[in-house]
ChimeraX commands (.cxc) that place a marker at each C-alpha (Angstrom):
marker #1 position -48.80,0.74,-19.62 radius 0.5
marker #1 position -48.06,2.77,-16.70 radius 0.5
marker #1 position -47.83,-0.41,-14.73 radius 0.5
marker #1 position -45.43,-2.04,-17.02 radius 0.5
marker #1 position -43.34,1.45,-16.69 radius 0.5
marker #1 position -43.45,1.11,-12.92 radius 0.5
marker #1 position -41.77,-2.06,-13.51 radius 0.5
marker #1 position -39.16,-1.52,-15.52 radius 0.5
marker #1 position -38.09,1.44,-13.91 radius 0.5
marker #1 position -37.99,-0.85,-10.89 radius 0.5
marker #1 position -35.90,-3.55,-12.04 radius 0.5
marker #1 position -33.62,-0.71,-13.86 radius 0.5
marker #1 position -32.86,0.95,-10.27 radius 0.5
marker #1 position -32.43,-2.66,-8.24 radius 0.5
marker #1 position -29.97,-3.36,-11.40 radius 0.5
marker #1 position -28.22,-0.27,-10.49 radius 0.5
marker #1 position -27.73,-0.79,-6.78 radius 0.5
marker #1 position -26.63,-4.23,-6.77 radius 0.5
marker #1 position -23.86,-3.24,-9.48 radius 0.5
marker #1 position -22.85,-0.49,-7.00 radius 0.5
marker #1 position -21.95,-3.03,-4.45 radius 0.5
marker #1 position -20.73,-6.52,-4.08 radius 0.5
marker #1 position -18.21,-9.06,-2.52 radius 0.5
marker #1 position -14.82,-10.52,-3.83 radius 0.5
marker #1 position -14.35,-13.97,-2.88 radius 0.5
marker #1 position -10.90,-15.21,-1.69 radius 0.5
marker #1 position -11.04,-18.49,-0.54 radius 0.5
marker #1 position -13.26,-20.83,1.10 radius 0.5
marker #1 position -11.35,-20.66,4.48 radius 0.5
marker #1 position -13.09,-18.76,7.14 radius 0.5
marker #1 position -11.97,-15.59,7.90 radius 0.5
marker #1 position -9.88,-15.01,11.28 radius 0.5
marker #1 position -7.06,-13.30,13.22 radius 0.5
marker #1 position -5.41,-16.34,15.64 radius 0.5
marker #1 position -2.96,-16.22,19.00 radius 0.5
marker #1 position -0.74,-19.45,17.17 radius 0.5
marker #1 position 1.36,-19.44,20.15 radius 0.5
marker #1 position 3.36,-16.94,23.41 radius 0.5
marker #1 position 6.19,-16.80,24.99 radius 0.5
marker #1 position 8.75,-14.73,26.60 radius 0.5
marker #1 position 10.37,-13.98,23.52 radius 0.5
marker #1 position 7.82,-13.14,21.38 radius 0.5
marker #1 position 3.88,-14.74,19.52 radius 0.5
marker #1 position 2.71,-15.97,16.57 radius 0.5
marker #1 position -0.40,-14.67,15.08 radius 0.5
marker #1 position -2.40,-15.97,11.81 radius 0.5
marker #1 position -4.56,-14.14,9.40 radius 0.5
marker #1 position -6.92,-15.20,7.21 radius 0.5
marker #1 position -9.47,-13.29,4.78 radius 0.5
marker #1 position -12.16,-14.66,3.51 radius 0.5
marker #1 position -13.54,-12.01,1.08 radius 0.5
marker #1 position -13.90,-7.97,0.54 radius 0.5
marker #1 position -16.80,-6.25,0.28 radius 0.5
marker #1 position -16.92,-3.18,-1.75 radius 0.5
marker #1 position -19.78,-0.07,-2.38 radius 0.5
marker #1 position -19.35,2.93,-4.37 radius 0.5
marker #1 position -19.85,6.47,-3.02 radius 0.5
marker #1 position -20.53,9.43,-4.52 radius 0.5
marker #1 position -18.34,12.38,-3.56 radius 0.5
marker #1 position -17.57,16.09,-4.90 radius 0.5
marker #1 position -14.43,14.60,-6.75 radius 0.5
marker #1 position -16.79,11.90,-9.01 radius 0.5
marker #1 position -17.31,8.47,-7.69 radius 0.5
marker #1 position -15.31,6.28,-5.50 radius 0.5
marker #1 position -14.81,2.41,-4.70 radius 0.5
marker #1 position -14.81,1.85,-0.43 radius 0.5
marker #1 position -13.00,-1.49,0.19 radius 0.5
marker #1 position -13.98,-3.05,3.93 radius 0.5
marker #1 position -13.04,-6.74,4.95 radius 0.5
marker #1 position -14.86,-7.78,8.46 radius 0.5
marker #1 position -13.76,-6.69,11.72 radius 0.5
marker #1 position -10.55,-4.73,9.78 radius 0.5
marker #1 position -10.31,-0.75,9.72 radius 0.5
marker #1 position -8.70,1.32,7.25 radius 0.5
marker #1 position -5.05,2.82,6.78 radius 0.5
marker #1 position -5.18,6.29,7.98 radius 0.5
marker #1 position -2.69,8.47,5.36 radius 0.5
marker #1 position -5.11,11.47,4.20 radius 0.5
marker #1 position -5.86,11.87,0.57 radius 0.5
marker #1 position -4.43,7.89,-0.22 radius 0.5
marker #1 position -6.80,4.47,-0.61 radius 0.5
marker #1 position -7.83,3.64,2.63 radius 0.5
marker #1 position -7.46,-0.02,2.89 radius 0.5
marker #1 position -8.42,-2.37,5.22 radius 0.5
marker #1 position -6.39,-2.90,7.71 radius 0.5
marker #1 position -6.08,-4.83,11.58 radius 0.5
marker #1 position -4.46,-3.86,14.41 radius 0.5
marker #1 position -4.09,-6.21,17.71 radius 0.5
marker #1 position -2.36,-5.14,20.58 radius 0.5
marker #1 position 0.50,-6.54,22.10 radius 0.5
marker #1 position 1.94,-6.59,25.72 radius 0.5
marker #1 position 5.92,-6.46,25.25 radius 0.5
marker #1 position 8.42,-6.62,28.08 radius 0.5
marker #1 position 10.54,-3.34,29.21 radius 0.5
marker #1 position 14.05,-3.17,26.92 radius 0.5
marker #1 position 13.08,-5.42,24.55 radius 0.5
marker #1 position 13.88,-4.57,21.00 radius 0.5
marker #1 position 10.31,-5.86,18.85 radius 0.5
marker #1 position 10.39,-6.83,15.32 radius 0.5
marker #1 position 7.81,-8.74,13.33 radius 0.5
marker #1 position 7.66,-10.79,10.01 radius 0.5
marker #1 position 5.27,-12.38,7.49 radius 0.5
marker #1 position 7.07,-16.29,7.67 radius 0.5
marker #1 position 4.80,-17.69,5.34 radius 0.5
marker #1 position 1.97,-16.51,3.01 radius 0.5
marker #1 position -0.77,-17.16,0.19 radius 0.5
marker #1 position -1.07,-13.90,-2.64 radius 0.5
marker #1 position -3.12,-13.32,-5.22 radius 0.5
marker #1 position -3.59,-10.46,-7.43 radius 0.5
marker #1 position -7.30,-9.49,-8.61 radius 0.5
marker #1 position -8.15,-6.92,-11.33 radius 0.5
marker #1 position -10.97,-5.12,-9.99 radius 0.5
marker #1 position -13.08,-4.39,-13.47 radius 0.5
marker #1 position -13.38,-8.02,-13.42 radius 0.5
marker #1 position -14.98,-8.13,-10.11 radius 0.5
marker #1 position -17.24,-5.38,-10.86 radius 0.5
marker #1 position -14.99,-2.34,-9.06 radius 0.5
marker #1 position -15.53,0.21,-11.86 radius 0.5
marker #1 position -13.90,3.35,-9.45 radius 0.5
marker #1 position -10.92,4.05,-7.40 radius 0.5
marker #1 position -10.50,3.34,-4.15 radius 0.5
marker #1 position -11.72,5.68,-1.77 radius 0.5
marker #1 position -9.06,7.87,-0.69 radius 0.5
marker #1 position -9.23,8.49,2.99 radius 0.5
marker #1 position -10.86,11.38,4.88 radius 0.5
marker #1 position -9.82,13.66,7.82 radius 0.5
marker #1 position -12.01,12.46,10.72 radius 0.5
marker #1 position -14.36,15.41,11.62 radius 0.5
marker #1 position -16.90,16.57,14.57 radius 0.5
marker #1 position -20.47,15.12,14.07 radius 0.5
marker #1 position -21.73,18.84,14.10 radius 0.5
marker #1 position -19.17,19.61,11.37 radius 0.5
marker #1 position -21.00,20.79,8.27 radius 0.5
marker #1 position -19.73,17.58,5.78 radius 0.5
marker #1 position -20.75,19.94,2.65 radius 0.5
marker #1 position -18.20,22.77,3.57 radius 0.5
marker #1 position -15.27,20.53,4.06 radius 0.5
marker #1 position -12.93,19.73,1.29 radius 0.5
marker #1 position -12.88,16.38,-0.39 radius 0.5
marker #1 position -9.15,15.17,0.16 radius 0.5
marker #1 position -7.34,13.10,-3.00 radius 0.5
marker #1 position -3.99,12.67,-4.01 radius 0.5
marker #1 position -4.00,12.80,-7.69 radius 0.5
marker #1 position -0.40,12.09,-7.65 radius 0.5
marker #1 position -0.84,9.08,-6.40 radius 0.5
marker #1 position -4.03,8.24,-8.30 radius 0.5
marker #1 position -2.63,9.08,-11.65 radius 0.5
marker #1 position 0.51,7.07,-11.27 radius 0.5
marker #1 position 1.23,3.69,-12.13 radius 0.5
marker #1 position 2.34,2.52,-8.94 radius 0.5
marker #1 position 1.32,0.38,-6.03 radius 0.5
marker #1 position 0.11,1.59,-2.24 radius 0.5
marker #1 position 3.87,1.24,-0.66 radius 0.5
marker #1 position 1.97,0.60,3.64 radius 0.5
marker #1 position 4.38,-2.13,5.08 radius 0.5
marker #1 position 2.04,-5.37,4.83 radius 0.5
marker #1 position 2.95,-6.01,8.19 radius 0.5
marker #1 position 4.33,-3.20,11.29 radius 0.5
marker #1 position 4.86,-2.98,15.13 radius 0.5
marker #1 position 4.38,0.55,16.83 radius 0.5
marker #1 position 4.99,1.59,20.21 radius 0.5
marker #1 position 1.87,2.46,21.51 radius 0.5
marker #1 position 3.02,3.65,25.26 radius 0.5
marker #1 position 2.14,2.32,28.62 radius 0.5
marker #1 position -0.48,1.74,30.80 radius 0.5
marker #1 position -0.66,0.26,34.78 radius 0.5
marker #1 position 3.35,-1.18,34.16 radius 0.5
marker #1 position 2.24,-2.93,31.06 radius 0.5
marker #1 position 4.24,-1.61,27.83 radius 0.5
marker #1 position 2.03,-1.65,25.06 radius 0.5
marker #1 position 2.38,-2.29,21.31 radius 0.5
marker #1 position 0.31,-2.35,18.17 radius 0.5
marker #1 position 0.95,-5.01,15.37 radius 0.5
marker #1 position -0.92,-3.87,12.35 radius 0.5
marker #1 position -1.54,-5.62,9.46 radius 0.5
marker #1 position -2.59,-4.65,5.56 radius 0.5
marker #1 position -2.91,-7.24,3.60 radius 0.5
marker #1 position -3.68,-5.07,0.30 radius 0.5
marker #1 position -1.31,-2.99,-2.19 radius 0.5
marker #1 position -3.42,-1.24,-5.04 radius 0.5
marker #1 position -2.34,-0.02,-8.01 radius 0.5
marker #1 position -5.28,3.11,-9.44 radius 0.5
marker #1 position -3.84,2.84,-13.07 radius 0.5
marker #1 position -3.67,-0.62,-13.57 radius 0.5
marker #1 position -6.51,-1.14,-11.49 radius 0.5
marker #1 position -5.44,-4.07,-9.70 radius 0.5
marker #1 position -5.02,-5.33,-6.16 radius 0.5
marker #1 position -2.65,-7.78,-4.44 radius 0.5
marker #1 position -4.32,-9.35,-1.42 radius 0.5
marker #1 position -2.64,-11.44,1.22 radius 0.5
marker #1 position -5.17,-13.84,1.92 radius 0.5
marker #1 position -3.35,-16.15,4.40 radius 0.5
marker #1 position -0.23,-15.08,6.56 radius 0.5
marker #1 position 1.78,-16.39,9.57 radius 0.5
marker #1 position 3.38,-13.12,11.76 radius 0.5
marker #1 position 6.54,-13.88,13.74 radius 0.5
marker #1 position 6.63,-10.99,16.53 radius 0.5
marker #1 position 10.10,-11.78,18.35 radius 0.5
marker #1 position 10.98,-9.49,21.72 radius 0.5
marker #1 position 14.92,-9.15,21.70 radius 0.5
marker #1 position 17.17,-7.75,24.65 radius 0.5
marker #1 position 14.22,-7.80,27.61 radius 0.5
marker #1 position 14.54,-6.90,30.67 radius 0.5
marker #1 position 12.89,-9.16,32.36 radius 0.5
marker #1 position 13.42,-8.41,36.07 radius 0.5
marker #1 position 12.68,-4.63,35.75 radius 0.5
marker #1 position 9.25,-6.24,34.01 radius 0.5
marker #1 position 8.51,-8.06,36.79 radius 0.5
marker #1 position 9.20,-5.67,39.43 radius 0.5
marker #1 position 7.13,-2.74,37.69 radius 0.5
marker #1 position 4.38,-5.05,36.92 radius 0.5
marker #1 position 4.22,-6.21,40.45 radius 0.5
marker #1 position 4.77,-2.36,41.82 radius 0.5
marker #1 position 1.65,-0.98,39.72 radius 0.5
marker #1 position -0.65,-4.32,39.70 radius 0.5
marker #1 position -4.45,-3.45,39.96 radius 0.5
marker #1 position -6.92,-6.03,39.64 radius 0.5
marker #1 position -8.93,-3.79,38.02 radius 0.5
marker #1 position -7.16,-3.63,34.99 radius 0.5
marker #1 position -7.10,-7.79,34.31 radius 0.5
marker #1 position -10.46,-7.67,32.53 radius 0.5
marker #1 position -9.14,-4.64,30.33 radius 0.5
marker #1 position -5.82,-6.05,29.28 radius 0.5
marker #1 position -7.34,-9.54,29.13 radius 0.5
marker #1 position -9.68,-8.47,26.81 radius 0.5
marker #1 position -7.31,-6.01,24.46 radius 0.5
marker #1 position -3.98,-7.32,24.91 radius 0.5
marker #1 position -3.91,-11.06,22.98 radius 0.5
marker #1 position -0.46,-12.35,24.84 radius 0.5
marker #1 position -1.58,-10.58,28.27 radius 0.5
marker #1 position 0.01,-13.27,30.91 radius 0.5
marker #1 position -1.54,-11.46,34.69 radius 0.5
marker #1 position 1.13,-11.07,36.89 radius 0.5
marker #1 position 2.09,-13.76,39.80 radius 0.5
marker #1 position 0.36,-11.21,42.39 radius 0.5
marker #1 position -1.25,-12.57,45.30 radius 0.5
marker #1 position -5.05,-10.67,45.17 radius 0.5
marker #1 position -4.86,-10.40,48.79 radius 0.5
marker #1 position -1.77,-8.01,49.37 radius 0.5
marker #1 position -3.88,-5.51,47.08 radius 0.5
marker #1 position -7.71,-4.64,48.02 radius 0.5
marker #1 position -9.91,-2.66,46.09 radius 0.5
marker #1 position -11.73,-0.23,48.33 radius 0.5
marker #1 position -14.02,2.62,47.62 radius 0.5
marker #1 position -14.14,6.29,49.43 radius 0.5
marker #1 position -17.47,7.53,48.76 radius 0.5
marker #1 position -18.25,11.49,49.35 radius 0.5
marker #1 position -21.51,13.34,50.01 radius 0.5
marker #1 position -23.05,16.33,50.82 radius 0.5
marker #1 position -24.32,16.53,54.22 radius 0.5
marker #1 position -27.97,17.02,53.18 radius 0.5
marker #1 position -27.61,13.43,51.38 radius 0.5
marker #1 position -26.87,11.77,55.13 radius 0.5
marker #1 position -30.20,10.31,57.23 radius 0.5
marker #1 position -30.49,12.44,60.72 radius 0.5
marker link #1:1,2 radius 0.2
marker link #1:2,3 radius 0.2
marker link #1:3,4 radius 0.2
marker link #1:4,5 radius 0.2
marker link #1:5,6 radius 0.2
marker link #1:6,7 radius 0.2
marker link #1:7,8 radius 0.2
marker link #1:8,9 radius 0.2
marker link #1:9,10 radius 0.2
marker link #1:10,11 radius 0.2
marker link #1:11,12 radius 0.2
marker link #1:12,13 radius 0.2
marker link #1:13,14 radius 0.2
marker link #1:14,15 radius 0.2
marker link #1:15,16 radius 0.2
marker link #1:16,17 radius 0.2
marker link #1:17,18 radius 0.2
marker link #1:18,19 radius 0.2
marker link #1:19,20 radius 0.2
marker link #1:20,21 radius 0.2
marker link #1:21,22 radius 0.2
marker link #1:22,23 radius 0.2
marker link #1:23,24 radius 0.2
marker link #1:24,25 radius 0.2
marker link #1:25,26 radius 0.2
marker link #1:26,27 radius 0.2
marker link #1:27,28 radius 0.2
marker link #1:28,29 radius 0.2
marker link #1:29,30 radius 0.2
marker link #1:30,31 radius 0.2
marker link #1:31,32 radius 0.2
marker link #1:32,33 radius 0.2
marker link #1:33,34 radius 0.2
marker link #1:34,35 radius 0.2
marker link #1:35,36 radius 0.2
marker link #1:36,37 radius 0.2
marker link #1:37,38 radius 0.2
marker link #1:38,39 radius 0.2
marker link #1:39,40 radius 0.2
marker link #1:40,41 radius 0.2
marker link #1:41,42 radius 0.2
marker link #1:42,43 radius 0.2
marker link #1:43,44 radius 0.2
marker link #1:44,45 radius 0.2
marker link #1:45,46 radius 0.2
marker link #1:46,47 radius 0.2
marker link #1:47,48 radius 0.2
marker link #1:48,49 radius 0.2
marker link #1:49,50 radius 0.2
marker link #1:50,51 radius 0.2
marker link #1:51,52 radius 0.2
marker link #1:52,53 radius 0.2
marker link #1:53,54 radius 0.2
marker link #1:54,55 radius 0.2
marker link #1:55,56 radius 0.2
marker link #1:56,57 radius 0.2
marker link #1:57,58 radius 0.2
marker link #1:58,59 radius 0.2
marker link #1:59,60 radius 0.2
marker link #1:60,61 radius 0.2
marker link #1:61,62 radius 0.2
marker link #1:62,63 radius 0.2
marker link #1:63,64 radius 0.2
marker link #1:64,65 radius 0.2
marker link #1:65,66 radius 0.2
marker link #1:66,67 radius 0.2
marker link #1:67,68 radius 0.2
marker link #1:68,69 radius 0.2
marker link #1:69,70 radius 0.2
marker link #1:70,71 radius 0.2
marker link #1:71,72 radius 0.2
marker link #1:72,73 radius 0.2
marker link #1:73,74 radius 0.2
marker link #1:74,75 radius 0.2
marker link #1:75,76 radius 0.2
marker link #1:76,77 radius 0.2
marker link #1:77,78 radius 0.2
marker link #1:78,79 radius 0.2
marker link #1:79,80 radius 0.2
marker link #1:80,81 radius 0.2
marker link #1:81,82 radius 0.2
marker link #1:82,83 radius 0.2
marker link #1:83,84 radius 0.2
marker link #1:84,85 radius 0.2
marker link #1:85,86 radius 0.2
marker link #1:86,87 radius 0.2
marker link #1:87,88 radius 0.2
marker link #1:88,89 radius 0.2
marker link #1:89,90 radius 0.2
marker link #1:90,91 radius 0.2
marker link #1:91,92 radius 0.2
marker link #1:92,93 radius 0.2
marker link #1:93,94 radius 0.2
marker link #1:94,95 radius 0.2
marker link #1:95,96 radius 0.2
marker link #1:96,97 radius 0.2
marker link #1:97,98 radius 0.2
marker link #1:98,99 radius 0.2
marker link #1:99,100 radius 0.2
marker link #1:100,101 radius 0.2
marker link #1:101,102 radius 0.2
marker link #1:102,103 radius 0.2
marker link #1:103,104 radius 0.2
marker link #1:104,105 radius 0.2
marker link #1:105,106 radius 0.2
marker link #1:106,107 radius 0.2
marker link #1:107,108 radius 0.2
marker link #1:108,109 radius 0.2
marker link #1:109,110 radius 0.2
marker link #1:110,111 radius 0.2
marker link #1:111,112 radius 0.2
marker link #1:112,113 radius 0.2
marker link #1:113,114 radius 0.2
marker link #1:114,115 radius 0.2
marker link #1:115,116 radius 0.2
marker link #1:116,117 radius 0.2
marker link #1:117,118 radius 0.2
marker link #1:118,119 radius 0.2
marker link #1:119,120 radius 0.2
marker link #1:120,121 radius 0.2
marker link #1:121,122 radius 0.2
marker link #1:122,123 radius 0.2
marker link #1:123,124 radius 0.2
marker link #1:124,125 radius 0.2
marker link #1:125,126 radius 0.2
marker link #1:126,127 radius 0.2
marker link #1:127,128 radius 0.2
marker link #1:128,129 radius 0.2
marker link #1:129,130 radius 0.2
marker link #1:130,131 radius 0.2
marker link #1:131,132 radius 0.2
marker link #1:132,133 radius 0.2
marker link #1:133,134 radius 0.2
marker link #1:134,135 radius 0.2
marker link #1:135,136 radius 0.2
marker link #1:136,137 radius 0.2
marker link #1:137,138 radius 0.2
marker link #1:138,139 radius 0.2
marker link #1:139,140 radius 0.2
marker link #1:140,141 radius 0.2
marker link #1:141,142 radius 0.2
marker link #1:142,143 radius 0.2
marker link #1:143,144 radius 0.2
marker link #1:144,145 radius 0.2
marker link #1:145,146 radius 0.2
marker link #1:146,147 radius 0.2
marker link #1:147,148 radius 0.2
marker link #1:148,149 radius 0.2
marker link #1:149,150 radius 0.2
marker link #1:150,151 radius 0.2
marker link #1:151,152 radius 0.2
marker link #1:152,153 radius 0.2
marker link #1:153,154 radius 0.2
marker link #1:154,155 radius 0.2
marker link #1:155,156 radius 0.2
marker link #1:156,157 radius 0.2
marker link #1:157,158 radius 0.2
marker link #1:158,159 radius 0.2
marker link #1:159,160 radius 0.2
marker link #1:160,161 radius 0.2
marker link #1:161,162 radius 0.2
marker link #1:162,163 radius 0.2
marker link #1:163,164 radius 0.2
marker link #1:164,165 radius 0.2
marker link #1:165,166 radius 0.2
marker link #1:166,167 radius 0.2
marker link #1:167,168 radius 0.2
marker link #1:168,169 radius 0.2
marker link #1:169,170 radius 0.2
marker link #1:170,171 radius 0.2
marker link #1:171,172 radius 0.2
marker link #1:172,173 radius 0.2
marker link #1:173,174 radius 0.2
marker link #1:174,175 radius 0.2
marker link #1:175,176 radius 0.2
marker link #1:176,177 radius 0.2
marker link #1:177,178 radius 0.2
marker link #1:178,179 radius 0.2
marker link #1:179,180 radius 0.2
marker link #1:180,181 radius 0.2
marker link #1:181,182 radius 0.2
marker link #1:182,183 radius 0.2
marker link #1:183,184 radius 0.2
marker link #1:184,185 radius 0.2
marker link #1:185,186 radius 0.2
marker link #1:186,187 radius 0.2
marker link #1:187,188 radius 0.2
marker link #1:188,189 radius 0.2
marker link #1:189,190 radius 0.2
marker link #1:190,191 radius 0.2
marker link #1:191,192 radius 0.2
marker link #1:192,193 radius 0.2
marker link #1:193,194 radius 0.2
marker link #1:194,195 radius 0.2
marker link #1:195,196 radius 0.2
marker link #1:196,197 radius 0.2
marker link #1:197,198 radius 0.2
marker link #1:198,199 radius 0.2
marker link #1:199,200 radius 0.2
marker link #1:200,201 radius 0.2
marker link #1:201,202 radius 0.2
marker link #1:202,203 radius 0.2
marker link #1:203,204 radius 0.2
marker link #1:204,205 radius 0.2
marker link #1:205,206 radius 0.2
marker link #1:206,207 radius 0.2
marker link #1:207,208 radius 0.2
marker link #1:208,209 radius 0.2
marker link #1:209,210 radius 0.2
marker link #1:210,211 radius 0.2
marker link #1:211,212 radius 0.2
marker link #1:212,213 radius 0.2
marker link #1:213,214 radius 0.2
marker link #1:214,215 radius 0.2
marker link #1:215,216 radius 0.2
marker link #1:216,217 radius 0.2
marker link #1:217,218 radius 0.2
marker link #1:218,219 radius 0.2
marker link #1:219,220 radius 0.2
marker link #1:220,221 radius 0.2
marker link #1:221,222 radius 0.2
marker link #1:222,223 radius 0.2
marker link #1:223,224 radius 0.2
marker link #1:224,225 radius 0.2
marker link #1:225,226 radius 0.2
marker link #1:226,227 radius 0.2
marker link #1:227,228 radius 0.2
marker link #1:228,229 radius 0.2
marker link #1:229,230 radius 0.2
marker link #1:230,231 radius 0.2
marker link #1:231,232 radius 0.2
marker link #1:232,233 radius 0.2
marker link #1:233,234 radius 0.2
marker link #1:234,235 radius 0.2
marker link #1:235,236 radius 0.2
marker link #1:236,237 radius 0.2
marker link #1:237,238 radius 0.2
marker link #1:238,239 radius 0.2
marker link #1:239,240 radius 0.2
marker link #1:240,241 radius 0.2
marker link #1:241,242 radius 0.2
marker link #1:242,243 radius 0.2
marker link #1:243,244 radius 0.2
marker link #1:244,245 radius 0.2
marker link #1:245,246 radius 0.2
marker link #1:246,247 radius 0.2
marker link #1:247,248 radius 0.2
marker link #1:248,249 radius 0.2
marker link #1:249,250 radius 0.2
marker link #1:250,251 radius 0.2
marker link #1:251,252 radius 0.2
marker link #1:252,253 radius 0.2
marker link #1:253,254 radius 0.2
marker link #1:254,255 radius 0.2
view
């Protein structure tokens, strides 16, 4: 008997964590984020999501719903659904005006009891210390918000100055390809998009010049690797060596 307890109890509790967690399937198309195409004037970048996974949480203000899609991080408003969202980094020449648009797209809207998402969406948190003591800090919602019948109004997609770094101006496009809605309990995902990023009014001379001025090549591997339209500079390697002063204390030298 206490075997056949054992059992139950078992099965009861692996019922309950699978229903706490699951996947939404979008489409059969692989997920990705692709460079389409570059030029002076501007890129072309394609999204693609493949599916959400979701897992509920327990926190002091009842139980919430986090949303995640791979490789994506989350909208960062305190106290409103953190959804998934992806940010690539652009390289953008000096005076140019940037603006960026979804040219084509595939939308569908999901109600989320269907799929098994029983809670809201987890509002996000203020980021805190690892020493911080996670029991003392408050548990930020927006009731407002969540008690409304409206829908998450983040611009699906955005382009932010970032700043710049070695000559190179830098700028983010982010993309969010979800709107919720807590009352009707519903979300509209983009599940395919084309971006247009055009670069209006650049100066591309004064790019040139800087770019050549402040070259390194010890900064190609970094902005190869985070900037997706990086094009290195025409700048011969051998104008520019890299050379290392090295410093010790006396007692470090061989008599």
């Amino acid at each position: 008997m206490k075997k056949i307890s054992f059992i139950l109890l078992l099965v009861f509790t692996t019922a309950i964590l699978v229903a706490a967690s699951g996947t939404i399937k979008l489409q059969d198309n692989p997920a990705k984020v692709q460079l389409l195409e570059k030029s002076d004037t501007g890129l072309s970048i394609a999204y693609a999501v493949d599916e959400l996974q979701f897992r509920e949480i327990n926190t002091k203000e009842g139980i919430f719903t986090e949303l995640n899609a791979l490789n994506y991080t989350t909208t960062n408003v305190t106290g409103l659904p953190a959804l998934p969202l992806m940010r690539q980094l652009i390289s953008v020449p000096l005076g140019a005006n940037v603006t960026a648009n979804i040219i084509s797209s595939s939308t569908k809207v999901i109600n989320l009891d269907e799929q098994g998402v029983l809670y809201p969406l987890m509002p996000r948190q203020e980021s805190v210390s690892k020493s911080a003591n996670l029991e003392q800090l408050p548990f930020e919602v927006n009731r407002d918000f969540y008690n409304a019948n409206m829908w998450t109004d983040n611009p699906s997609i955005t382009v932010t100055e970032i700043g710049m770094m070695r000559g190179t101006r830098i700028f983010a496009v982010d993309f969010v390809p979800i709107k919720y809605n807590p009352v009707l309990k519903k979300i509209e995902v983009i599940y395919q998009a084309e971006v247009k990023v055009a670069f209006s009014g650049a100066n591309f001379i004064a790019t040139n010049e800087l770019q050549a001025k402040t070259y390194s090549p010890a900064f190609e591997g970094v902005f190869a690797q985070t900037l997706i339209n990086y094009n290195a500079p025409k700048v011969s390697f051998l104008r520019y060596p890299i050379g290392y002063v090295i410093i010790l204390p006396d007692n470090f030298i061989a008599p």
